[in-house]
Biopython code that builds the backbone (N, CA, C, O; Angstrom):
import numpy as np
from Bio.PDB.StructureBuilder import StructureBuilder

atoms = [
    (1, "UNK", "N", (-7.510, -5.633, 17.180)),
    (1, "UNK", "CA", (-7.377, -4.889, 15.945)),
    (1, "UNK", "C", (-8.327, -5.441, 14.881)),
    (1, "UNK", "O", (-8.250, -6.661, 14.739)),
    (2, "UNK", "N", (-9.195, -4.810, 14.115)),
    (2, "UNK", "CA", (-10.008, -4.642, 13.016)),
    (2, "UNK", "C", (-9.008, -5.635, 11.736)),
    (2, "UNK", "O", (-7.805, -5.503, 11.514)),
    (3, "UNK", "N", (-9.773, -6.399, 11.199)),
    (3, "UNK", "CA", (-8.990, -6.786, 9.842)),
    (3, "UNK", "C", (-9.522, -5.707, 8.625)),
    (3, "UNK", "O", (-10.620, -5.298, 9.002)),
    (4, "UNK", "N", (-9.297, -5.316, 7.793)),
    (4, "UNK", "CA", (-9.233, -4.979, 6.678)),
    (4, "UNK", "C", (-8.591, -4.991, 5.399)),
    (4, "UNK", "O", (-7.380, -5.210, 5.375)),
    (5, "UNK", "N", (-9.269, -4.771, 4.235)),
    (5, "UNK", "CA", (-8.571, -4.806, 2.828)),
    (5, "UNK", "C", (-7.626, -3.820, 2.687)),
    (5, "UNK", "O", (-8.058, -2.674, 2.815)),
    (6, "UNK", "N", (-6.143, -3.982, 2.397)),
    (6, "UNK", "CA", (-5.224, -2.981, 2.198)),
    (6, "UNK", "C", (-4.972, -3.601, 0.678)),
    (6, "UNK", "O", (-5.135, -4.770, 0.330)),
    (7, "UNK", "N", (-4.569, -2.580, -0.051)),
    (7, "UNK", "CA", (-4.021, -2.382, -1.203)),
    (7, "UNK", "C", (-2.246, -1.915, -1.166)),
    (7, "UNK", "O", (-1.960, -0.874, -0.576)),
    (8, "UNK", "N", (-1.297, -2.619, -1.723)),
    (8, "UNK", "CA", (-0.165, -2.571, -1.277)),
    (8, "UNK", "C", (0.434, -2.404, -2.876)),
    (8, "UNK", "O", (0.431, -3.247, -3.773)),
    (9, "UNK", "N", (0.986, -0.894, -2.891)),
    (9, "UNK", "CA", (1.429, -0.321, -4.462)),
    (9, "UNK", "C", (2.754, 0.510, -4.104)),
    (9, "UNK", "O", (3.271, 0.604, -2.991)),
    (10, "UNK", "N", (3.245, 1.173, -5.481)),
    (10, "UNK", "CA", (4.419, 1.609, -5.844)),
    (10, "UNK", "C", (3.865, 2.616, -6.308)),
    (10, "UNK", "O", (2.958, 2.469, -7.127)),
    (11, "UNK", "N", (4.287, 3.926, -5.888)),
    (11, "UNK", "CA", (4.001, 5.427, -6.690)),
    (11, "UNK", "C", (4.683, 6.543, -5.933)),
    (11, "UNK", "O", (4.832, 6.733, -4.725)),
    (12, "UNK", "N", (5.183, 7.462, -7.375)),
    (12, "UNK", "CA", (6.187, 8.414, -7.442)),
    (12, "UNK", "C", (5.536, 9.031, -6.174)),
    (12, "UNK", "O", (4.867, 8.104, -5.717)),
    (13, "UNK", "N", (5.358, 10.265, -5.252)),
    (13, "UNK", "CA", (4.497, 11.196, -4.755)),
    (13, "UNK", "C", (4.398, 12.622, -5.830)),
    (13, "UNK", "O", (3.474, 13.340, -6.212)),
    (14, "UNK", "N", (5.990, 12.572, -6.080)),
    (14, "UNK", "CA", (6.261, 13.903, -6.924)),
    (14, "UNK", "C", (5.758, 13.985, -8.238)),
    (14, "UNK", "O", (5.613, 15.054, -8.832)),
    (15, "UNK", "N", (5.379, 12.425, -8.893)),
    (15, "UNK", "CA", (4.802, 12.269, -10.310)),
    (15, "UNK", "C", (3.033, 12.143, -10.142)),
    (15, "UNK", "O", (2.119, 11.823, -10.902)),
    (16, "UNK", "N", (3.086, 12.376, -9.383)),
    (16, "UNK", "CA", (1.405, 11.712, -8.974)),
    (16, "UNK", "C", (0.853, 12.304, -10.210)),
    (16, "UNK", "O", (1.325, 13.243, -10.852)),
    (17, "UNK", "N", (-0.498, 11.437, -10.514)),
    (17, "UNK", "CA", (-0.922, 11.784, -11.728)),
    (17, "UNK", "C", (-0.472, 11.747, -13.358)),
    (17, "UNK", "O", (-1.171, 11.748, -14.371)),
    (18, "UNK", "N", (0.739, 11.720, -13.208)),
    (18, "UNK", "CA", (1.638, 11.317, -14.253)),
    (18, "UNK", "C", (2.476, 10.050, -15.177)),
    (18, "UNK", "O", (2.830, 9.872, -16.343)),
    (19, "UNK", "N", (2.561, 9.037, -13.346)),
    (19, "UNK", "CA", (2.997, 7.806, -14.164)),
    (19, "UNK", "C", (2.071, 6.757, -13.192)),
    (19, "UNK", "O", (1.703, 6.929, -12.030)),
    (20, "UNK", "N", (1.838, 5.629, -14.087)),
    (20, "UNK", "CA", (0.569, 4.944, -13.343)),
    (20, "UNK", "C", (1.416, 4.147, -11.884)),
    (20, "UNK", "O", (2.460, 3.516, -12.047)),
    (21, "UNK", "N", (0.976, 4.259, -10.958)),
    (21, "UNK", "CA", (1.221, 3.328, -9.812)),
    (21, "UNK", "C", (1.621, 2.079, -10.419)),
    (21, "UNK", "O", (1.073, 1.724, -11.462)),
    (22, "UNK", "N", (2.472, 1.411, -9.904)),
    (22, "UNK", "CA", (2.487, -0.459, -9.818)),
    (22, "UNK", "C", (2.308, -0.704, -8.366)),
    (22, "UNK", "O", (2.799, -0.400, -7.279)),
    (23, "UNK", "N", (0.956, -1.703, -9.120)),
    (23, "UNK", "CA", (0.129, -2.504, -7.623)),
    (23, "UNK", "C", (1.047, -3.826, -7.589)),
    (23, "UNK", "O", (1.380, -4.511, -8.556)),
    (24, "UNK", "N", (1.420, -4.041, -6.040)),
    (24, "UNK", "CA", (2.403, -5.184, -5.942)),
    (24, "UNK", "C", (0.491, -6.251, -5.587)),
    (24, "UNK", "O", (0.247, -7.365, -6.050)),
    (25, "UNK", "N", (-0.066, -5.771, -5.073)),
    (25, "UNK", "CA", (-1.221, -6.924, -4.439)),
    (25, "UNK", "C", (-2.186, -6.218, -3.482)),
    (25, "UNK", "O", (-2.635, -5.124, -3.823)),
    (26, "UNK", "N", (-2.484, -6.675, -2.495)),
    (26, "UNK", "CA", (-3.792, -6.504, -1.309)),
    (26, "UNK", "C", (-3.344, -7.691, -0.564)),
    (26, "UNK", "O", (-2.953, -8.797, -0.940)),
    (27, "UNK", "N", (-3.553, -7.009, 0.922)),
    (27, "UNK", "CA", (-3.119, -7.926, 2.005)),
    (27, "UNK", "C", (-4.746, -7.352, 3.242)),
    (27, "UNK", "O", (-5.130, -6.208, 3.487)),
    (28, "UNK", "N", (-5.324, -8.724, 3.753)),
    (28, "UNK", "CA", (-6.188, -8.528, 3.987)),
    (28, "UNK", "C", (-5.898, -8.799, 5.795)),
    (28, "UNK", "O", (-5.895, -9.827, 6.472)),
    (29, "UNK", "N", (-5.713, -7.599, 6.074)),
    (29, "UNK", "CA", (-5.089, -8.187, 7.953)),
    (29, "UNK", "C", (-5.290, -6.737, 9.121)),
    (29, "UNK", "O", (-6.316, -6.058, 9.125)),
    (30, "UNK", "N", (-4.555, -6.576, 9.691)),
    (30, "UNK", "CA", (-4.344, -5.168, 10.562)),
    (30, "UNK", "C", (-3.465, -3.827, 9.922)),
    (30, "UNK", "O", (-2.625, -4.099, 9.065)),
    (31, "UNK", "N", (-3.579, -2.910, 10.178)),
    (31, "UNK", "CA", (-3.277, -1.526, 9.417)),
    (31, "UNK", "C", (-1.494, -2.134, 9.835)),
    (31, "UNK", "O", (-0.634, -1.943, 8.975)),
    (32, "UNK", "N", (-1.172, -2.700, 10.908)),
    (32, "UNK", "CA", (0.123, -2.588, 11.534)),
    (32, "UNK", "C", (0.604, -3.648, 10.676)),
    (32, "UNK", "O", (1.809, -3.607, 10.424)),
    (33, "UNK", "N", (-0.146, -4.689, 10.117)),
    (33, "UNK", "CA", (0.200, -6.026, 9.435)),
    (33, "UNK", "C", (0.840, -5.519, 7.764)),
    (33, "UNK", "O", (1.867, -5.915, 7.212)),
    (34, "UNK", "N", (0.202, -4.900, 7.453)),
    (34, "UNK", "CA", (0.530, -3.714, 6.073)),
    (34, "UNK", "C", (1.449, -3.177, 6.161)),
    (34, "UNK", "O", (2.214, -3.315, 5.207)),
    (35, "UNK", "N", (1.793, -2.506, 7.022)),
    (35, "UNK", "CA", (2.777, -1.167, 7.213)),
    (35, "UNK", "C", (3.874, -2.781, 7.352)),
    (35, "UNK", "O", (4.656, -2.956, 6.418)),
    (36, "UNK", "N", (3.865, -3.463, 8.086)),
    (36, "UNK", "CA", (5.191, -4.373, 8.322)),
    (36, "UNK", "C", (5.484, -5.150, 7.171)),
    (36, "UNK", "O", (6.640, -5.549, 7.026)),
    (37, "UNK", "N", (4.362, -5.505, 6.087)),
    (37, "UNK", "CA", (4.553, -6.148, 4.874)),
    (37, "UNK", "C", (5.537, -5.026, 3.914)),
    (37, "UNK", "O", (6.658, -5.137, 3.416)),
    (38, "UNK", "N", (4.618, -4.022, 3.931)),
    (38, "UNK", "CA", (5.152, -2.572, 2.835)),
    (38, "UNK", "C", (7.135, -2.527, 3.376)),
    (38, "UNK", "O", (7.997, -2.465, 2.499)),
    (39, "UNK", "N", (7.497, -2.570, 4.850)),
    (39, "UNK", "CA", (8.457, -2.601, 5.644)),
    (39, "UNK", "C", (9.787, -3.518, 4.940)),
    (39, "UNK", "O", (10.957, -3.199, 4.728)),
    (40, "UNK", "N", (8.992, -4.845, 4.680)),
    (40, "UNK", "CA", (9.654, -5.923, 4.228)),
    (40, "UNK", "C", (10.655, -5.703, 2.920)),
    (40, "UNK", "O", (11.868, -5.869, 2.797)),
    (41, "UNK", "N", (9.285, -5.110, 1.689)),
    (41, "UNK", "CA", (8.863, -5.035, 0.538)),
    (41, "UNK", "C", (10.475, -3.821, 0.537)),
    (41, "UNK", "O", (11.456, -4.067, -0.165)),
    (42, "UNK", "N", (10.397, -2.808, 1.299)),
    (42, "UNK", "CA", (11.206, -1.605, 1.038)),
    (42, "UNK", "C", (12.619, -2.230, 1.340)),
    (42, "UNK", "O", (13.484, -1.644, 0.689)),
    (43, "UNK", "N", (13.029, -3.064, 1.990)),
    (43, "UNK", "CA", (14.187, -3.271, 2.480)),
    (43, "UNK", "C", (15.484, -3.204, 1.695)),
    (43, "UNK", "O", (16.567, -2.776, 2.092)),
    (44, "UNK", "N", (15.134, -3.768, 0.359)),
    (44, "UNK", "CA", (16.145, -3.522, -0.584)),
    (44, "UNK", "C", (16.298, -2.116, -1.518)),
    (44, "UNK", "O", (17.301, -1.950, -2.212)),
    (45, "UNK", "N", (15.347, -1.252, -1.473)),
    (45, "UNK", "CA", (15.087, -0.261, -2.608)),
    (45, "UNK", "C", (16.128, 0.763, -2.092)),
    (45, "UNK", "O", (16.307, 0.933, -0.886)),
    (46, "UNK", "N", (16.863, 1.490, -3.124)),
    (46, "UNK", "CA", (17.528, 2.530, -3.520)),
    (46, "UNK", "C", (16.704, 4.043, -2.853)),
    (46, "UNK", "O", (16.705, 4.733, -1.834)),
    (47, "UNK", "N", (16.036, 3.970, -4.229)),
    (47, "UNK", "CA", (15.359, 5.011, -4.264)),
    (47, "UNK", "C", (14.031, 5.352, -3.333)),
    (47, "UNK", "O", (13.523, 4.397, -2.745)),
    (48, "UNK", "N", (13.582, 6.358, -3.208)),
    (48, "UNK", "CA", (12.556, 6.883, -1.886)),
    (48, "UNK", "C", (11.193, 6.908, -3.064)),
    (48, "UNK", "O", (10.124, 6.956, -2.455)),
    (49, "UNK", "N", (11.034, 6.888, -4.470)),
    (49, "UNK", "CA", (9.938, 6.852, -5.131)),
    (49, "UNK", "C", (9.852, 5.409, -5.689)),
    (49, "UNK", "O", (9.069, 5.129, -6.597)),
    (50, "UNK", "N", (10.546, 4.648, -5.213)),
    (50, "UNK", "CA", (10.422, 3.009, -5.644)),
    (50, "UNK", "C", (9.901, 2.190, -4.159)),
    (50, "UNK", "O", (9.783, 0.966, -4.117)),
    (51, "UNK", "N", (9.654, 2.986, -3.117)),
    (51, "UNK", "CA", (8.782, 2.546, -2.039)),
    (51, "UNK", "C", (7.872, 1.739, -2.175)),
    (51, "UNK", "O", (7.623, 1.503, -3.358)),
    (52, "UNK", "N", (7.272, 1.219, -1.461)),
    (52, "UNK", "CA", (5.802, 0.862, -1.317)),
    (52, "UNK", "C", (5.104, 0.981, -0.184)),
    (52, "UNK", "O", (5.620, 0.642, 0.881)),
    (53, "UNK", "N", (3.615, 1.563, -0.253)),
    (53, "UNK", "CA", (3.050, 1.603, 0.752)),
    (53, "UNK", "C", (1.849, 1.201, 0.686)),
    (53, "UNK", "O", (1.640, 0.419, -0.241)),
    (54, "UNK", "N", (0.819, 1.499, 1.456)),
    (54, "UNK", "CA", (-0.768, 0.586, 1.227)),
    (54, "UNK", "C", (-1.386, 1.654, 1.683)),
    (54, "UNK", "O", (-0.754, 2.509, 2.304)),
    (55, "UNK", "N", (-2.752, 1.772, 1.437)),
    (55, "UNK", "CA", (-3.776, 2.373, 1.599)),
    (55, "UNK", "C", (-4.748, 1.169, 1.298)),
    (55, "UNK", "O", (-4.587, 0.177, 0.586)),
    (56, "UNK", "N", (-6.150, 1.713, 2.324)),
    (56, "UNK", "CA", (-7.010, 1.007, 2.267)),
    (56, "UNK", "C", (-8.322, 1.332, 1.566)),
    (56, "UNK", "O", (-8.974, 2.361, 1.387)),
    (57, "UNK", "N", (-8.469, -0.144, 1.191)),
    (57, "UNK", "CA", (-9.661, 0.049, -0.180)),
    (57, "UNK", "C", (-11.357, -0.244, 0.167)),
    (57, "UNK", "O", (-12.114, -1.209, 0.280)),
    (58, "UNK", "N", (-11.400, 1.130, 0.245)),
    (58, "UNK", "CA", (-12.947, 1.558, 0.980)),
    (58, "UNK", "C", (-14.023, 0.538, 0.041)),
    (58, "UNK", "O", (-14.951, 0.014, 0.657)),
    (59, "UNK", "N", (-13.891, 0.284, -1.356)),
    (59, "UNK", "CA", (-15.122, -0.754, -1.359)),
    (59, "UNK", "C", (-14.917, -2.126, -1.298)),
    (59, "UNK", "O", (-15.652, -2.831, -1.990)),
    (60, "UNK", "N", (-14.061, -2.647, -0.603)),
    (60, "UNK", "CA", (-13.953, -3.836, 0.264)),
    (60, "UNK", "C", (-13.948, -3.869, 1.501)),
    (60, "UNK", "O", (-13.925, -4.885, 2.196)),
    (61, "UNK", "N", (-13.974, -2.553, 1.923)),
    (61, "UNK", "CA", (-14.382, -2.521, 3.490)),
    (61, "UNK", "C", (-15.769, -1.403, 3.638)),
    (61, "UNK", "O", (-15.809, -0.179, 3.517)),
    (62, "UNK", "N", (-16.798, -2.362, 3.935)),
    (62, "UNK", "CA", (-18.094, -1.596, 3.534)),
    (62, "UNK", "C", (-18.230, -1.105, 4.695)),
    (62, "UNK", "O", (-19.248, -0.413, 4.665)),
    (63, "UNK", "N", (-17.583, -1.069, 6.100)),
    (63, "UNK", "CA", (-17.795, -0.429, 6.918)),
    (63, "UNK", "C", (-17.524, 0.952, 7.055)),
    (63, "UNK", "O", (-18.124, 1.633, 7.887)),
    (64, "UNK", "N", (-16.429, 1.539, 6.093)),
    (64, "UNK", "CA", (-16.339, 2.966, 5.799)),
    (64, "UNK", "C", (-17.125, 3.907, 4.873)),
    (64, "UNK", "O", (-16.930, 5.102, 4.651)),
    (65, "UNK", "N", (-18.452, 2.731, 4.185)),
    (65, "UNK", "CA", (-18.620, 3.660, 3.368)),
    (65, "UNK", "C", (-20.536, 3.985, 4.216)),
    (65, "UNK", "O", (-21.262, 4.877, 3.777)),
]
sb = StructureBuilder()
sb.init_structure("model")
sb.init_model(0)
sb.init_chain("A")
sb.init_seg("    ")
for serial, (resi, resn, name, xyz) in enumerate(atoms, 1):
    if name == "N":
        sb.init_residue(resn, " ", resi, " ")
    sb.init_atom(name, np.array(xyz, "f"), 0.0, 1.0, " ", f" {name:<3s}", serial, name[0])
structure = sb.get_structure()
């Protein structure tokens, strides 16, 4: 598996555009290493818009651009 820069944040889907994301950090590892951090991160939350998930941040990974 590829390492890459993930970006690991908090955002409404339904507010998008409306209220700013909270960035918890960047975890620099495997897409599967993210998804299991974001995994961790959710374990306690209530709500389905207090999630967190990651997406990856294309100008730290210059191989996508």
């Amino acid at each position: 598996m590829e390492k890459k820069v993930f970006i690991i944040f908090m955002d409404d889907p339904e507010n998008y555009g409306y209220l700013p994301s909270m960035i918890k950090g960047y975890i620099h590892g495997t897409e599967e290493e993210a998804a299991a951090y974001c995994d961790e991160l959710n374990k306690g939350v209530k709500h389905y818009y207090d999630k967190y998930t990651f997406d990856e941040l294309d100008c730290l990974n210059p191989q996508r651009q």
